[in-house]
VOZAVEX-922348 format. One record per residue (C-alpha): x, y, z; residue in one letter. Coordinates in steps of 0.2 Angstrom, whole numbers, padded with zeros to 4 digits, always signed. Layout:
<pts>
XYZA ...
</pts>
This chain:
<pts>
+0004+0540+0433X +0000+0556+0421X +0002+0572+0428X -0009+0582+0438X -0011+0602+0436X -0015+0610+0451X -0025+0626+0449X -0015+0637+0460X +0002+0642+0453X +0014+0659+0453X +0014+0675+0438X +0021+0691+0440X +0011+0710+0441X +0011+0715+0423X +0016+0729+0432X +0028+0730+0442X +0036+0713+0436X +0034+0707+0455X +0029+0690+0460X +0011+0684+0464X +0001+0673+0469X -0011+0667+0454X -0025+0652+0449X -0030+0644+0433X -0049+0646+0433X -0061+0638+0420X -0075+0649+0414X -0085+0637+0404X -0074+0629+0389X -0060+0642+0393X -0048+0645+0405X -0040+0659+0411X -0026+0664+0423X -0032+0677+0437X -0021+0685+0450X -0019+0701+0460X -0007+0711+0465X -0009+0722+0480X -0002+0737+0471X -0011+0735+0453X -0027+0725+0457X -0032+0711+0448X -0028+0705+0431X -0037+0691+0421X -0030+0683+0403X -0038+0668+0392X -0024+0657+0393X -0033+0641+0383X -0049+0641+0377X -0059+0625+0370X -0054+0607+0365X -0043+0598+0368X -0044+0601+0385X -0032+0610+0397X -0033+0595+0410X -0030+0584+0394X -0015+0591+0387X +0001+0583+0398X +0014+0571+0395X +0022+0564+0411X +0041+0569+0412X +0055+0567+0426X +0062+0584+0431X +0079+0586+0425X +0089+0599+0437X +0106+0605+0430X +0104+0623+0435X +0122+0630+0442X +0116+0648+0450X +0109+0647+0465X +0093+0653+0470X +0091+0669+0480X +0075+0680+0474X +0066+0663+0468X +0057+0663+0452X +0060+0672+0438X +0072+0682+0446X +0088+0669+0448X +0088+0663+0429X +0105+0658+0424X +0100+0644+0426X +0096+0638+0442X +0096+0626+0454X +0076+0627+0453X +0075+0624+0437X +0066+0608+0431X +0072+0606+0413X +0088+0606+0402X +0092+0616+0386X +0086+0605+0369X +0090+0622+0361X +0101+0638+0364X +0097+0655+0356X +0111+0668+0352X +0107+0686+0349X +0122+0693+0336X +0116+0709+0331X +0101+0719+0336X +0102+0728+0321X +0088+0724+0307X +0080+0730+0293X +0064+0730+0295X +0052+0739+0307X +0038+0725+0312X +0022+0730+0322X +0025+0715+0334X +0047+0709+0338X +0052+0700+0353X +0070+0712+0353X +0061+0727+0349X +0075+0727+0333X +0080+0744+0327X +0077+0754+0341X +0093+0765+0351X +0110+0762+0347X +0117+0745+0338X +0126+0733+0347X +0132+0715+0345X +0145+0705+0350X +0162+0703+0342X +0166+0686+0335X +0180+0684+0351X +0164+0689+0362X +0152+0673+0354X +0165+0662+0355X +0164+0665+0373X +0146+0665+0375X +0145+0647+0364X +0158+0640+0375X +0147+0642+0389X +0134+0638+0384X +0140+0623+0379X +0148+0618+0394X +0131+0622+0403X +0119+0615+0394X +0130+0600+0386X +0126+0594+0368X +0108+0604+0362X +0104+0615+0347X +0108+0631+0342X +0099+0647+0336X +0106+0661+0330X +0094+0675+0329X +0094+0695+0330X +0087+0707+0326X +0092+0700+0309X +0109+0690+0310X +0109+0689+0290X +0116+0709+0292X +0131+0702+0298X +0142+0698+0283X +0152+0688+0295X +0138+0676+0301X +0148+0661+0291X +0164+0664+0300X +0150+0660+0318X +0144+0648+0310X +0159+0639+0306X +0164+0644+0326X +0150+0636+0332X +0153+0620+0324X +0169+0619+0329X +0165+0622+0348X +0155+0605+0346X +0134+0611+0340X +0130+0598+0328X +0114+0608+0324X +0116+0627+0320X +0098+0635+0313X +0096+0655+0308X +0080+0666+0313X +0078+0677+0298X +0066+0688+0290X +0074+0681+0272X +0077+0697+0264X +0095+0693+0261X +0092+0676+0257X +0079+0681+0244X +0092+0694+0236X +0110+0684+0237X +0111+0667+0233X +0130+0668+0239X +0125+0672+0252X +0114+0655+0255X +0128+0645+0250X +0141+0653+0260X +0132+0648+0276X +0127+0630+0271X +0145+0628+0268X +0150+0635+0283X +0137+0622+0291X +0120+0628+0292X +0109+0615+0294X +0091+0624+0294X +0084+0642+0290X +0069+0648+0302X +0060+0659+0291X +0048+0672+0296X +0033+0670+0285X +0017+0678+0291X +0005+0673+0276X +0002+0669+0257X -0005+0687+0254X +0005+0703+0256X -0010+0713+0265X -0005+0702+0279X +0012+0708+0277X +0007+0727+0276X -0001+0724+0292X +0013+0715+0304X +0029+0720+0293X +0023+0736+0285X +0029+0731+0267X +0022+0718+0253X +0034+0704+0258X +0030+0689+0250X +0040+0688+0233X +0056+0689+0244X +0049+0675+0256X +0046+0665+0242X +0064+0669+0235X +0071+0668+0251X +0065+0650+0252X +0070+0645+0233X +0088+0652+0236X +0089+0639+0252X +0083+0626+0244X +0096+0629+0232X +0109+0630+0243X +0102+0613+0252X +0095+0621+0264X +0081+0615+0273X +0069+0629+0281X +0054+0632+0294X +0041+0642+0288X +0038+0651+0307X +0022+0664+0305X +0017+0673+0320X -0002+0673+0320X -0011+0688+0326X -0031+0688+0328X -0040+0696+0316X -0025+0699+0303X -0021+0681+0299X -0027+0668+0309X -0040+0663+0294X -0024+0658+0284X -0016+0642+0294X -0025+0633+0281X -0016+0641+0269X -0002+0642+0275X +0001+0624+0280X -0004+0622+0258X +0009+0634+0253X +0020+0624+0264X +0018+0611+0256X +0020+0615+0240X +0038+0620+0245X +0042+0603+0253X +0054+0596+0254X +0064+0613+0254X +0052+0617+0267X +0051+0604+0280X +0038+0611+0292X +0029+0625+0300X +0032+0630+0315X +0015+0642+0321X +0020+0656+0334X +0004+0666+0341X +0006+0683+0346X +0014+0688+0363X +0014+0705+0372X +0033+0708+0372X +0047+0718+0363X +0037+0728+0352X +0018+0725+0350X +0004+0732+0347X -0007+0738+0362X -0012+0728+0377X -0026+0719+0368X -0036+0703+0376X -0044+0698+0361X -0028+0698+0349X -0024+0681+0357X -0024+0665+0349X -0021+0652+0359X -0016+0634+0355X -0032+0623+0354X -0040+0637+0344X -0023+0635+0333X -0025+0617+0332X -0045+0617+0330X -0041+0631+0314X -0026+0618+0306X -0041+0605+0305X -0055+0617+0301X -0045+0626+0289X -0040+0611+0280X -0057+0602+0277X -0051+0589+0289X -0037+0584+0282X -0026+0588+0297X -0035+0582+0312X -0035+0588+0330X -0032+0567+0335X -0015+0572+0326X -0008+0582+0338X +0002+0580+0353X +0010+0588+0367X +0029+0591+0369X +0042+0579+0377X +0054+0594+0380X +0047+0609+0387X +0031+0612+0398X +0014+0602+0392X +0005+0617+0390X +0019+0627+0379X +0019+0617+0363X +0010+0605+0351X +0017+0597+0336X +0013+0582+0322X +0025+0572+0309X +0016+0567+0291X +0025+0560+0277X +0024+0572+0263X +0021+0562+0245X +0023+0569+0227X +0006+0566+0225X +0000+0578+0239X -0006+0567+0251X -0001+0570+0269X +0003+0553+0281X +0001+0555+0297X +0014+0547+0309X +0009+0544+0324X +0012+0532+0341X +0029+0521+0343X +0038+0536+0331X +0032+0551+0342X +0032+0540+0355X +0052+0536+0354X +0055+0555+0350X +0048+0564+0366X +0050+0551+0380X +0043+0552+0397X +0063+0548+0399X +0078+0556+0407X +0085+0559+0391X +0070+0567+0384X +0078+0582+0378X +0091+0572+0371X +0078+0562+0360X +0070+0578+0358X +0085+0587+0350X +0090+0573+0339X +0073+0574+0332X +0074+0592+0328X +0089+0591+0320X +0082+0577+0308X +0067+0583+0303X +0073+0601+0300X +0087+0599+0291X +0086+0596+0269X +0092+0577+0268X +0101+0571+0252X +0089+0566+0240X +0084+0547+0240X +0076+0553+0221X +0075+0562+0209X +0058+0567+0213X +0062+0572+0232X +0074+0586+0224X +0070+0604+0234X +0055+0611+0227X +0059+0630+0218X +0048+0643+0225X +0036+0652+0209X +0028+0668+0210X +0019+0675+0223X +0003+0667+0228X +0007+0652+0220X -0005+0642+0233X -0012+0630+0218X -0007+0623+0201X +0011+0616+0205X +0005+0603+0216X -0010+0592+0218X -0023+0596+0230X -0017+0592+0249X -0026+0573+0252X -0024+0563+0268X -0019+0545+0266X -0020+0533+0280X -0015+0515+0271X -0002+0503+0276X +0017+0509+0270X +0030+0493+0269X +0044+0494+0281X +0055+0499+0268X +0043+0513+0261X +0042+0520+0277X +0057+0522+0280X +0064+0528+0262X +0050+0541+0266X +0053+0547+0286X +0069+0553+0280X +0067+0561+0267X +0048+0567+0267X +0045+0571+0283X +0034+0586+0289X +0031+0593+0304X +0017+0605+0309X +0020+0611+0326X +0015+0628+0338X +0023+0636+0352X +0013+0649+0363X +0026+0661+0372X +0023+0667+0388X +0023+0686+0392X +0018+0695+0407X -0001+0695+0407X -0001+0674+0406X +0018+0670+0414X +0016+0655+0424X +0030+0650+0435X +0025+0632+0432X +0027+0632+0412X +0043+0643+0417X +0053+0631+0425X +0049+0618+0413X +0057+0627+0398X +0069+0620+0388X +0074+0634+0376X +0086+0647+0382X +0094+0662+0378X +0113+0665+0378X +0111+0685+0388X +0126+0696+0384X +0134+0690+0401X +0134+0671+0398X +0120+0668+0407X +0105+0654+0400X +0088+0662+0403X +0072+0653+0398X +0065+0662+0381X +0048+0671+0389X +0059+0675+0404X +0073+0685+0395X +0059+0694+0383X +0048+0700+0398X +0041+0714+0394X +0028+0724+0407X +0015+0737+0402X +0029+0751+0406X +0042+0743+0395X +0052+0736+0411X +0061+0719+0408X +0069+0707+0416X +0083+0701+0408X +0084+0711+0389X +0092+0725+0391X +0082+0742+0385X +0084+0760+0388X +0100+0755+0394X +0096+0746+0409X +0100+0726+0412X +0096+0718+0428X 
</pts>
């Protein structure tokens, strides 16, 4: 039986971070979350709007309770996890540094502000221990501020292989990928499997505007100098309206034209936490509109049939879609019993789920010559090295297919983050991406970045306060 979303769930004030009652209201094509809160008054955000449908967009799945911490408070306010919590880790997140150099408009840590701090590599050890031994086998992201400040990021990622993470991916802004190619090989030899790469849009007024500085040469660099290390790499843009949210199309090109080195793109719309720009309704781009814009954008050759909700996490946090990426430009969708298998209605669903991840993101060993990493040219090079992106829907033989999946695959996929104006318990307590806080403990992503209108948080510690 699919799954049914009740209209009445649970958020927080966005002001004083205390629980509430709240609904999910349709208002025409859109929906929006309302709720009150007897100190504050009432608060309404868009938290979809359009097709496909809210109603539409589920995926049955079994709850999965591992949760060790007991609850006391109730939701968020017991993360660690708990008992309450319906979803395992596919993926941990480690801060090592919160030092970082740059200073963009919107960061979930807020990087660069008070004093700097990160943990010793005695401290990591401990934190990746446990996590392990909580969360069992799942992926691991090591993330910042910038971790590639950390000369000894290598030596954790050597660390982290030997506690037992079969997956290790960076977060990175690129800058020091795009300046030191040692550096790039150091960390796929230490066992890097995938570079997460900050990468806003093909054009540096974009950049100007959410990083503060023409960026794009370095990306480009950035992702040349993986590739040439065998890295594989994510290009993740976090899309604000009204800066760049005209360019998925042409991000998705340039993308492509840096496969296989680039094996997907990962779309992040703006969320109110860390460091952002203003409390500003009509800044938000939610995931339909996202997936509406990939098939616009493209002239159809993506198309919103293509997309699909997670297995892992909440329905209504994700979307994602595989294509086989050819030489000759053409995009192949792959679709039913191969998404299918990867994002089961299963118990093991996050099993299937990290497995898959760790495939698709990773730079496979060439099959030939001609799926060699592609070298990243000058900036703005959205045409002339590649053939105009095509979709092709003929038959592959079994054996095509396959030489292809696994060494042409491409994902296209979008997370939307939850902050304090759209938190909703529900999607909360089905996350399956946690972060490592500095005393061990696993707190769903949106929960540990929580950041009210005051600057309050939950879980991140600012101004010098922790909970």
């Amino acid at each position: 039986m699919a799954e049914v979303f009740a209209d009445a769930t649970e958020s927080l004030c966005p002001v004083c971070l205390k629980r509430i009652a709240a609904t999910r209201q349709p208002r025409g094509d859109d929906v929006f979350l309302v709720k009150e809160c007897a100190e504050h008054g009432l608060f309404s955000t868009v938290i979809w709007r359009g097709a496909p449908a809210l109603s539409e967009w589920r995926r049955a799945k079994a709850p999965v309770h591992i949760g060790q911490r007991m609850v006391a408070e109730g939701c968020p306010f017991d993360c660690g996890l708990c008992t309450a919590h319906e979803q395992r880790p596919c993926s941990v997140l480690l801060e090592v540094t919160n030092r970082c150099n740059l200073h963009c408009a919107v960061c979930f840590a807020d990087s660069g502000n008070g004093e700097e701090d990160e943990p010793t590599l005695e401290g990591i050890a401990g934190l990746l221990e446990g996590a392990m031994a909580a969360a069992g086998p799942c992926n691991l992201q090591l993330s910042g501020g910038e971790p590639t400040l950390r000369d000894d990021l290598p030596a954790i990622v050597e660390m982290a292989r030997r506690i037992g993470y079969s997956f290790i991916q960076v977060n990175t802004n690129g800058l020091r990928l795009a300046a030191d190619q040692s550096y790039a090989d150091r960390l796929k030899a230490a066992g890097l499997s995938s570079v997460f790469l900050q990468f806003d849009g093909v054009e540096d007024g974009i950049y100007r505007a959410l990083r503060g500085r023409p960026l794009l040469e370095q990306k480009l660099r950035a992702v040349r100098n993986s590739g040439e290390a065998g890295l594989g790499v994510v290009l993740v843009p976090t899309l604000v309206k009204g800066v760049n949210t005209d360019s998925v199309g042409a991000l998705v090109r340039q993308a492509l034209q840096l496969a296989p080195t680039v094996r997907g793109i990962h779309f992040q719309p703006f969320s109110q936490f860390g460091r952002f720009p203003g409390n500003s309704a009509q800044r938000r781009f939610t995931l339909p509109e996202v997936m509406r814009s990939l098939e616009e954008q493209t002239g159809g050759v993506l198309k919103l049939g293509d997309f699909s909700p997670p297995g892992g996490e909440h329905a209504h946090c994700s979307f994602h879609a595989t294509y086989i990426s050819s030489a000759d430009g053409s995009l192949r969708p792959i679709g039913g019993a191969e998404e299918d298998a990867c994002c089961s209605a299963e118990a093991d669903g996050i099993g299937r789920t990290v497995e898959t991840v760790s495939r698709r993101w990773q730079l496979p060993l060439p099959a030939r010559p001609a799926d060699r990493p592609a070298v990243a040219g000058k900036a703005g090079c959205c045409g002339g090295a590649r053939p105009a992106m095509t979709r092709n829907e003929n038959p592959l033989t079994l054996d095509d297919f396959l030489r292809d999946v696994a060494t042409r695959s491409f994902t296209i996929s979008g997370m939307a983050f939850q902050d304090a104006e759209n938190l909703d318990l529900e999607r909360l307590r089905g996350c399956c991406i946690a972060v490592v806080s500095p005393e061990g403990r696993l707190v769903p992503f949106c929960a540990y970045n929580l950041t009210g209108r005051n600057g309050d948080s939950l879980y991140r510690r600012r101004n010098g306060a922790d909970r």
